[in-house]
C-alpha positions in Angstrom: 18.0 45.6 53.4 19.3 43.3 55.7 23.3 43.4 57.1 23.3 40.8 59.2 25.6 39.0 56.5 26.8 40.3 53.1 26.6 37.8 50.6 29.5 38.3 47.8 28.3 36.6 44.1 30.0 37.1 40.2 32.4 35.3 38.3 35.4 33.5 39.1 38.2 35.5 39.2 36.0 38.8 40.1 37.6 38.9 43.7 34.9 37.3 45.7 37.5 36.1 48.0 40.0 38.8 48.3 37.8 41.6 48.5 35.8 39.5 51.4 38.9 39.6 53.7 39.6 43.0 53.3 35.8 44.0 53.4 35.2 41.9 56.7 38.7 43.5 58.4 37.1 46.6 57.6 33.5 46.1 59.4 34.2 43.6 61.7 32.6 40.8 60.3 34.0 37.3 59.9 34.9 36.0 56.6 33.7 32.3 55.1 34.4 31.1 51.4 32.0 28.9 50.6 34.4 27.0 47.7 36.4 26.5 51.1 33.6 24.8 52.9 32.9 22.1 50.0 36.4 21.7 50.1 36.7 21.1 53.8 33.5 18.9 54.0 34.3 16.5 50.7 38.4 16.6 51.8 39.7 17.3 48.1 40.2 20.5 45.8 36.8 21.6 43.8 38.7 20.7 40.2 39.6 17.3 41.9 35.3 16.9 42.9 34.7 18.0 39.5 36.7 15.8 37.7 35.9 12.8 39.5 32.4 13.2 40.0 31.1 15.8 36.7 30.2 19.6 37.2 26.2 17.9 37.9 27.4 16.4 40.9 29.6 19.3 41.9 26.7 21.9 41.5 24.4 19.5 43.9 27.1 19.5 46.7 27.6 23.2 46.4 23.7 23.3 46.7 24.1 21.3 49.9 26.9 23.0 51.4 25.2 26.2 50.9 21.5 25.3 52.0 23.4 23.7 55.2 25.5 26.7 55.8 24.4 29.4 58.8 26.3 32.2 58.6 26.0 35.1 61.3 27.5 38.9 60.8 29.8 37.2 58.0 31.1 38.6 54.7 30.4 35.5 52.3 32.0 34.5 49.4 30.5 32.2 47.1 31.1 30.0 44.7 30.9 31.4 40.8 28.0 28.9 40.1 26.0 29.1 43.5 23.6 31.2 41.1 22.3 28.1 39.3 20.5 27.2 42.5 17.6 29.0 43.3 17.1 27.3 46.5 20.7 28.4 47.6 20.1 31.4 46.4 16.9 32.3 48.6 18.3 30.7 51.2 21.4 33.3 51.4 19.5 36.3 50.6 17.4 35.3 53.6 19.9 35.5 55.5 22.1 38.6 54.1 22.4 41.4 51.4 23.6 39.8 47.9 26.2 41.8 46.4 26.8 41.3 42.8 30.9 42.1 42.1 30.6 43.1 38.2 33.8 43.1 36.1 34.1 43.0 32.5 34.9 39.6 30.9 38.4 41.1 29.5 38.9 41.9 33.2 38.0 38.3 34.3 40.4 36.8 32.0 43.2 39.0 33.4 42.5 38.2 36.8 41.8 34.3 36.2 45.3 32.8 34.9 45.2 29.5 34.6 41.4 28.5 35.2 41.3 25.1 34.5 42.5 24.3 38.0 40.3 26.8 39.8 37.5 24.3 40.1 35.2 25.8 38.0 32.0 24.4 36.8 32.1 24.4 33.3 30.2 22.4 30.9 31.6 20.4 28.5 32.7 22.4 25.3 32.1 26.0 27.1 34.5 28.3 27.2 34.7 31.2 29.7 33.3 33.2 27.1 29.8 31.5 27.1 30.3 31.2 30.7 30.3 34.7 31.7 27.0 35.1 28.8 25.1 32.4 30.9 25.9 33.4 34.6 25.7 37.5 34.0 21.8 37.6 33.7 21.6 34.9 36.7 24.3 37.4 38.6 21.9 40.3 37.5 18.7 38.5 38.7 19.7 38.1 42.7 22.1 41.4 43.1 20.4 43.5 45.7 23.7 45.7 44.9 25.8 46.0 42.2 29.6 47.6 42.8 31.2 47.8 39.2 35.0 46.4 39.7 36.6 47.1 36.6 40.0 49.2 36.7 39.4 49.7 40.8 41.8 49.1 43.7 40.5 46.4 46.1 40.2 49.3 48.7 38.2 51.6 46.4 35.7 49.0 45.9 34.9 48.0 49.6 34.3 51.7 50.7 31.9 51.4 47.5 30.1 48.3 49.2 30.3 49.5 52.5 28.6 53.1 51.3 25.8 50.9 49.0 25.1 49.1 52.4 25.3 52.0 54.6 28.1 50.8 57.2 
């Protein structure tokens, strides 16, 4: 497997983003959300580009941002939805180890709050529920490794990544 970057996927509100700071403290890599980046190159919030512009449009400039993204010895967080893009997809797993961050949809709830500002690509009339059902198999399909969240401490579960990846 290839270390060069570690590649963070699963659902909003998994801990992506959190557990990528404190996982590229620990190794010395640097850290890069890509939600951050499509914020920073379109200049508004992802709810805002969703709202104006439809989840369609949103999931092609996250395939953009991604595809024109070149990370090096970096912990990456991604987007929840980065997984409906196989070309994003092969393109960060050519680059880095894809680590699928599993937690229960009870614990996703819990950790989400109020998710209809997070900026997340949901189609019209889908709950979180159906959500999760749809993305799991896709999360699933790309994992190289997959570090069970639920009920851990943020700590707990980036010595489990960093012993899956041998660092």
């Amino acid at each position: 497997m290839q270390h060069d970057n570690i590649i963070l996927i699963g659902m909003p509100g998994c801990g992506k983003s959190t557990i990528g700071v404190v996982l590229a403290k620990a190794i010395g890599y640097h850290f890069t959300d890509t939600d951050l980046l499509i914020q920073s190159t379109y200049g508004c919030k992802l709810q805002e580009l969703i709202d104006r512009e439809g989840a369609a449009s949103f999931l092609r400039k996250e395939e953009e941002t991604v595809l024109a993204f070149r990370p090096e010895h970096t912990v990456v967080a991604t987007g929840g939805s980065v997984v409906y893009s196989e070309a994003a997809m092969r393109h960060l797993a050519d680059r880095g180890t894809v680590v699928y961050l599993r937690r229960s949809l009870d614990g996703i709830l819990s950790h989400l709050g109020d998710w209809s500002r997070r900026g997340i690509a949901l189609p019209a009339g889908m709950g979180i529920d159906g959500l999760y059902a749809e993305r799991t198999p896709l999360y699933e399909r790309y994992a190289q490794v997959t570090v069970d969240c639920e009920g851990k401490e943020i700590s707990g579960i980036v010595r489990e990544i960093e012993a899956a990846l041998g660092l």
